[in-house]
Structures are given as structure tokens and as C-alpha cells.
N, C-alpha and C positions, 0 to 999 in steps of 0.2 A: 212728685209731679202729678201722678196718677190722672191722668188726662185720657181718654181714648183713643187706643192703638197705641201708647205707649210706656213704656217698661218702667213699673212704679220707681223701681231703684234707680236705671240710671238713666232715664228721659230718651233713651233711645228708642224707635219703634221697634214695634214688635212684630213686623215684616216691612217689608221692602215699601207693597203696594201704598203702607198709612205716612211716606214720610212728608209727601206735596200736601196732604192734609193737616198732619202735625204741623208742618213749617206756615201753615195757612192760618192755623187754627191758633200759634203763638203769636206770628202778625197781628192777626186780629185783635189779640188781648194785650197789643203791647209790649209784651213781655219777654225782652231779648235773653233773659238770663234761660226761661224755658225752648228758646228757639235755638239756641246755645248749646244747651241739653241735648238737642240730636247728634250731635256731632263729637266723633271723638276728640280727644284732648288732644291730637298731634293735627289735626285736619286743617286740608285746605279751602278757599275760598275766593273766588275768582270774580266780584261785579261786574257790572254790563260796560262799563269803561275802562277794567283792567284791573282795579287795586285791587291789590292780592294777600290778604289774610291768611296766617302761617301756623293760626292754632286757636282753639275756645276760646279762649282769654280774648282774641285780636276781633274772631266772628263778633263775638257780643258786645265789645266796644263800639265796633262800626255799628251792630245794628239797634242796638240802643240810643246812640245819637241820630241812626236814620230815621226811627220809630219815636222821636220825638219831636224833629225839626223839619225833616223833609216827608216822613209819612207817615205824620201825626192824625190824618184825619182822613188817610184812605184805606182803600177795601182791597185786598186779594183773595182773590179767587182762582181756587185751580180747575184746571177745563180736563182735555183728554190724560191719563196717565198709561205710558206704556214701561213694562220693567224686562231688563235682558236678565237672564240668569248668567253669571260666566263661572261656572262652577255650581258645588254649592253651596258654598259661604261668601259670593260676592255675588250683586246686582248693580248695575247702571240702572238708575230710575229718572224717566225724563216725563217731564211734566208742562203742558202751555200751564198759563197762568193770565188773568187780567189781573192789571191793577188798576186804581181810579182815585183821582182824591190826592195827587201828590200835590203839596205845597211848594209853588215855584218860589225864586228867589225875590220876586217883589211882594210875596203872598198871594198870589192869586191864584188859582185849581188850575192846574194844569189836565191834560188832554187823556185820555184813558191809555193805555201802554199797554201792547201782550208782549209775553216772553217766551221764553222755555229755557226752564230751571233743569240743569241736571244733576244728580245725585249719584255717586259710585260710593255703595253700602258696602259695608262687612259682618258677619256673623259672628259676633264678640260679646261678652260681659253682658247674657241674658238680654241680648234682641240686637239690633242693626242699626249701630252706629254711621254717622254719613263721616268717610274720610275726607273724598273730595269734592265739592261744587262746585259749579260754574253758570252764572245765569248770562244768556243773552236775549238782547233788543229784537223781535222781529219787526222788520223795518216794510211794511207794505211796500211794492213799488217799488223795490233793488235789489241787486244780487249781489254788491257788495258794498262797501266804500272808499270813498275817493277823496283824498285833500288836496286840497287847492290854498286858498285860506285859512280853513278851518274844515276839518274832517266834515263829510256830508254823504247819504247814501247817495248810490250811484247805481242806475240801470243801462247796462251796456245793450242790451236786446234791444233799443228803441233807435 
């Protein structure tokens, strides 16, 4: 791998703090097998609409067909990173993030998206493997959502 911040042998970072950069820094170049790499081989993976990835193998399937068909041609970016310590061989590491540049499904760029990507590390096999993720949508303008027809955020405060 041998990338910065992350553990030549086995692509995990090498602290908690470098993994919204690593996971940004493998986006970036495409490369789901490296993005893959952070994560241990038992890990989970949670998308902004639910599908739920049960190990390496499942993570880089998904994101190698995301990273070529739906976001082929956009940018992430990670914003503020905060990491919990819970102990001291596990971290929660949560991270906003932009993206920009997703390919909708007629082809046309869709609208810029932020998130926040979370990560629960482990201190294993020379540096910090991510066991479990989960990224969600911040949805400006709702506190939660609502179906009706089709799922929609919803702001009860107004």
C-alpha cells in the first residue's frame, strides 16, 4: 500500500486520526481494493440508504462498482474529524465529508452531498483496522424522515 498514514503491510491506518483521510485519499484514486484495505476482513458497512456489507470482500465489491459508475468523476473531501477513545485499542472516528461530482442516473452531476462517515477502529495486526462503518446523509432542513409515498426528509419544528 504504503500510502500516508497507513500501515505498509496491511493498509490499515496507523492511528485512528488518518482513517477519513485514507478512506478520502483511496476515493480519490479510485481504488476500492486500497479503500478495502482499511477495513478488517470481518467488518461491517452500513450506506446512507441501508445496504449492509458483512466483510472486505462485500465493502470493495460495493465500492468498486460505486467508484466507477455512480462516482466515477467526483471529489470527497473530508471536513472536521473528531475520534472518541473507548479504551485503548478501540476509537469511534467520525468525520463530515463533501462529496460532488456524483453521476445521476440519466448522467447528469448531481448536487454536492455532506455526510458524516463513522468509523469504530481496533488496535490489531500493526495499526487500526475500521471494523464497523456507517455513513449518513445530512439532510439540511429536517430532523428526520417521513414516508408518505416515498421516503422524504421531514421538519417537524415548522
Amino acid at each position: 500500500m504504503g500510502r500516508a498514514g497507513a500501515s505498509v503491510l496491511s493498509g490499515y491506518a496507523e492511528h485512528p486520526e488518518n482513517i477519513p483521510h485514507d478512506f478520502a485519499r483511496a476515493w480519490m484514486a479510485r481504488d476500492a481494493q486500497a479503500l478495502a484495505a482499511l477495513f478488517a476482513k470481518d467488518a461491517e458497512f452500513v450506506n446512507v440508504v441501508g445496504l449492509w456489507w458483512h466483510d472486505r470482500a462485500a465493502i470493495e465489491r460495493a465500492h468498486d462498482y460505486g467508484l466507477r459508475v455512480i462516482f466515477a468523476q467526483s471529489t470527497l473531501s473530508p471536513g472536521t474529524v473528531r475520534v472518541k477513545r473507548v479504551g485503548d485499542d478501540v476509537a469511534v472516528v467520525q468525520c463530515r465529508f463533501t462529496l460532488c461530482g456524483q453521476t445521476l442516473p440519466d448522467g447528469s452531476e448531481g448536487g454536492a452531498r455532506r455526510t458524516i462517515l463513522t468509523f469504530v477502529a481496533e488496535r490489531r495486526d500493526g495499526g487500526w483496522p475500521v471494523v464497523a462503518a456507517q455513513n449518513t446523509d445530512i439532510i439540511d432542513g429536517a430532523e428526520t424522515l417521513a414516508r408518505t409515498d416515498m421516503m422524504r426528509p421531514a421538519d417537524y419544528r415548522r
